[in-house]
NUMARVEX-818990 format. One record per residue (C-alpha): x, z, y. Coordinates in steps of 0.05 Angstrom, whole numbers, plus 5000, padded with zeros to 4 digits. Example, Ala and Ser with C-alpha at 12.3 -4.5 7.8 and 13.67 -1.06 7.14 Angstrom:
524651564910/527351434979/
END
This chain:
373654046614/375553536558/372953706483/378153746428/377053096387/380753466328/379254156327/383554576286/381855026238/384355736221/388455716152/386156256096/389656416034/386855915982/387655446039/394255486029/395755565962/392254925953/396954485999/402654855959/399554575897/396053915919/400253645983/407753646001/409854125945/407553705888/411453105917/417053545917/416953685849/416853025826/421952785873/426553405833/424153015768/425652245782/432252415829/436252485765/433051905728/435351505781/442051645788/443251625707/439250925705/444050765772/449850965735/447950635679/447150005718/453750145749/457150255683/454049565645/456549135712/463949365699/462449215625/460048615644/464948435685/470348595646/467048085589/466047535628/473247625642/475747685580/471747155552/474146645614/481446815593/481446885521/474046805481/471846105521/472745395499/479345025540/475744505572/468044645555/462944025537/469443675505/467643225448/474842785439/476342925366/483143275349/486243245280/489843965273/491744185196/494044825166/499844725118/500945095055/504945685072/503245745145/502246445173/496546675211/501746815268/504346025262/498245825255/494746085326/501745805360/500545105335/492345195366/495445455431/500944785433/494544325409/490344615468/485844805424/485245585452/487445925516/491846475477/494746505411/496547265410/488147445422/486846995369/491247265327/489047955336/481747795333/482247495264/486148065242/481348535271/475748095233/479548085170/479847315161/487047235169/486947205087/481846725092/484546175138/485045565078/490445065081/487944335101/486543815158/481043995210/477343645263/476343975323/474543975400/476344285461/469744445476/469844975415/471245755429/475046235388/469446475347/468045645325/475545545304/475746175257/469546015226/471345255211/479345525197/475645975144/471145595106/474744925101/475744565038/483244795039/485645374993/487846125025/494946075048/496046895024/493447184973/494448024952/499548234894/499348974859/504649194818/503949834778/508450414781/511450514715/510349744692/516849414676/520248694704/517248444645/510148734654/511248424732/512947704704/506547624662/501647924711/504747454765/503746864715/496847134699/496147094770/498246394781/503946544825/508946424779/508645784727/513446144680/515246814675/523146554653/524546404728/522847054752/526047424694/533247104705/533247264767/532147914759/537147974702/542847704749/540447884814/542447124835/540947074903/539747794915/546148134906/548148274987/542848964985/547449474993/544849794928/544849264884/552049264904/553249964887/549649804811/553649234810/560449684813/558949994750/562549624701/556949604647/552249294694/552748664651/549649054592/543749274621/537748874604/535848674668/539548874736/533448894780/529749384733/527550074772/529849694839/522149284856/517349734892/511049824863/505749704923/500749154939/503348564978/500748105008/504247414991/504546685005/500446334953/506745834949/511446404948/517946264914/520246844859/526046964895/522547074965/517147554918/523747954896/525647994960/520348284998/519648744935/527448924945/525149075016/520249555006/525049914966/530349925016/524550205073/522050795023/529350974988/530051325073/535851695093/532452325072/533052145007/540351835008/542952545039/539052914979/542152504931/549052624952/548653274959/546553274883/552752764872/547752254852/548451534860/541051124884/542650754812/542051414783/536651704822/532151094808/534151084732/532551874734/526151754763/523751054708/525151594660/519952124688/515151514714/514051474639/515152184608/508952454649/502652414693/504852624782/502553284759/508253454722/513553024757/517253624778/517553914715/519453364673/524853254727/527753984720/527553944637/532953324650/536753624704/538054254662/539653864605/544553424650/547354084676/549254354598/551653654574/545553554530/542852974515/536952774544/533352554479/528752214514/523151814476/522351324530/528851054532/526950884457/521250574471/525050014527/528749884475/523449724423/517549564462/513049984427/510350614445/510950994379/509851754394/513251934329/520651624331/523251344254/529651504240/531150734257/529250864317/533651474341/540251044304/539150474350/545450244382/543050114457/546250444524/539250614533/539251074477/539051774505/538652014435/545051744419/548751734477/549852364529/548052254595/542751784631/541051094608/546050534634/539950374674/531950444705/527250324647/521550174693/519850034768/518650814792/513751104839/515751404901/513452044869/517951934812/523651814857/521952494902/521252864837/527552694817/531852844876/527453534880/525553824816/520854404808/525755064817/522555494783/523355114718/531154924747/531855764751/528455944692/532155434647/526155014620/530554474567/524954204530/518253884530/512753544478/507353234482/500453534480/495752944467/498352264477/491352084511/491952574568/498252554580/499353344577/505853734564/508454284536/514454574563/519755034522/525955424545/528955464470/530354994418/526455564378/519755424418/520254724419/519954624338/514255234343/510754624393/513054124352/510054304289/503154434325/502153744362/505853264308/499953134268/496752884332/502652384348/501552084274/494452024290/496351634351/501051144321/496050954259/490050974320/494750394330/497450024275/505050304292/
END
């Protein structure tokens, strides 16, 4: 009879418990730790090759040079004036990129389209994308844009000598007689209606109230004309049917709207927009006079917070103290809050008949507002002595 050569053993408790512990069962447990570590590093590895892919494709397409390890020289020059968009066309026709709409949008995205400088370059087709910004950007050329702000409130005049200041005009005369005759200008539908009013040709200048107040970005060889234009633009995009509907059903003309709202530009801080607005529109509604200081103060150029009598007897159609009625024209470039406030003043003031209002303190800007002639020389009396303060504050 053959001998076992492995003789097996009977299998007691602890036995057992210590394969559980020791043999397949700890295996097991780390297999249930790792198995998800591998599939997130797998997916991981998954996830980078599409990445990766997808770059090498985009940069084959778009990023790479045109014909790489290509020294030949090629003269390429930015003129004065040219637009990023122009600019990436005449690469693409030079063969000097694979796609003039990705370079486009990657210098926008980079912000150096403000930076591309006028001049001639030297360049390669053996250069990518990222070579021909940077040289485009810190040539010896100067910026083909350059940003504008105009300030809601300021006047055509105030306009002319910061664009002078800014060296985008040489003379501030240009500017200004174009915007006193609208030369040039005169097919926007609103300048036409303006124009219909017969005493157009006694307002200071025609353009006044009618050149948005934004930031621009310009041409640093822009032409004033093309500056009034794209000002005259903006305009015509925020002055939106919305507004044109409210205005007729309050029988008012965009010319009066805009003059309405130069009038509370200057009367008050956005706060009390509304409130200002409603004061005029009851005072239009009872064929009172506006009496409105800052229709004074177009006229003299001086901001005097206690009028002379000289001052009230002036003989100007911007003279609200003198004449009934609004101004012959806009005594300032308005905000678009100005303009909203003045196609929808505050009702409550409309309702409860609000006719007046004083300044406060000239530094803040704060108001008082009055329903009766009564309440308004009570106001008066109280905040006059710090108008006169004001004016000698300032020589006036």
């Amino acid at each position: 009879m053959a001998k076992n050569r492995h003789p097996i053993r009977d299998y007691d408790y602890e036995d057992l418990r210590d394969e559980r512990e020791y043999g397949l069962y700890w295996y097991s447990g780390l297999w249930n730790i790792l198995r998800p570590i591998l599939i997130g590093a797998g997916a991981l590895l998954l996830v980078f090759g599409l990445i990766s892919s997808a770059w090498s494709a985009i940069n084959e397409a778009f990023i790479s040079p045109v014909l790489p390890g290509d020294t030949m020289e090629i003269a390429f020059t930015v003129a004065s004036g040219n637009s990023l968009s122009r600019v990436s066309r005449n690469l693409e026709e030079q063969g000097l990129i694979k796609n003039s709409s990705f370079f486009k949008y990657y210098c926008d995205f980079a912000g150096l389209g403000q930076k591309i400088q006028a001049g001639d370059y030297m360049m390669t087709r053996g250069m990518n994308i990222f070579e021909i910004a940077d040289l485009l950007t810190t040539g010896d050329g100067q910026p083909i844009t350059m940003d504008i702000t105009l300030i809601p409130g300021h006047t055509l005049e105030d306009f002319a000598a910061y664009l002078k200041e800014k060296g985008v005009i040489k003379a501030e005369s240009e500017f200004l007689d174009l915007c006193r005759t609208g030369e040039g200008v005169t097919d926007y539908y609103f300048l036409k209606d303006a124009l219909s009013d017969g005493n157009a040709q006694n307002r200071r200048y025609l353009l006044e109230g009618y050149l948005a107040p934004n930031t621009y970005e310009i041409y640093t060889d822009a032409t004033p004309l093309s500056i009034i234009k794209k000002l005259l633009d903006q305009t015509d995009y925020i002055f939106h049917s919305e507004w044109q509907a409210r205005a007729a059903e309050l029988g008012m003309t965009m010319d009066e709207v805009l003059t309405l709202a130069s009038m509370i530009e200057k009367e008050a801080k956005k706060s009390d927009f509304a409130k200002v607005s409603a004061v005029f529109h009851n005072r239009l509604n009872s064929n009172m006079k506006l009496q409105s200081d800052v229709t004074i103060h177009y006229v003299t150029e001086e901001r005097r917070m206690s009028l002379r009598s000289s001052d009230l007897a002036i003989d100007s159609p911007y003279n609200t103290y003198k004449y009934a009625g609004l101004p012959i024209g806009p005594i300032c470039n308005p905000s678009p809050e100005a303009i909203n406030a003045a196609l929808y003043p505050d009702e409550s003031y409309l309702a409860e008949k609000y006719l007046y209002f004083c300044s406060k303190d000239p530094d803040t800007g704060e108001l008082y507002f009055s329903r009766t002639l009564e309440e308004h020389e009570r106001a008066t009396e109280i905040y006059a002595p710090l108008w006169q303060a004001y004016d000698q504050e300032r020589g006036l």
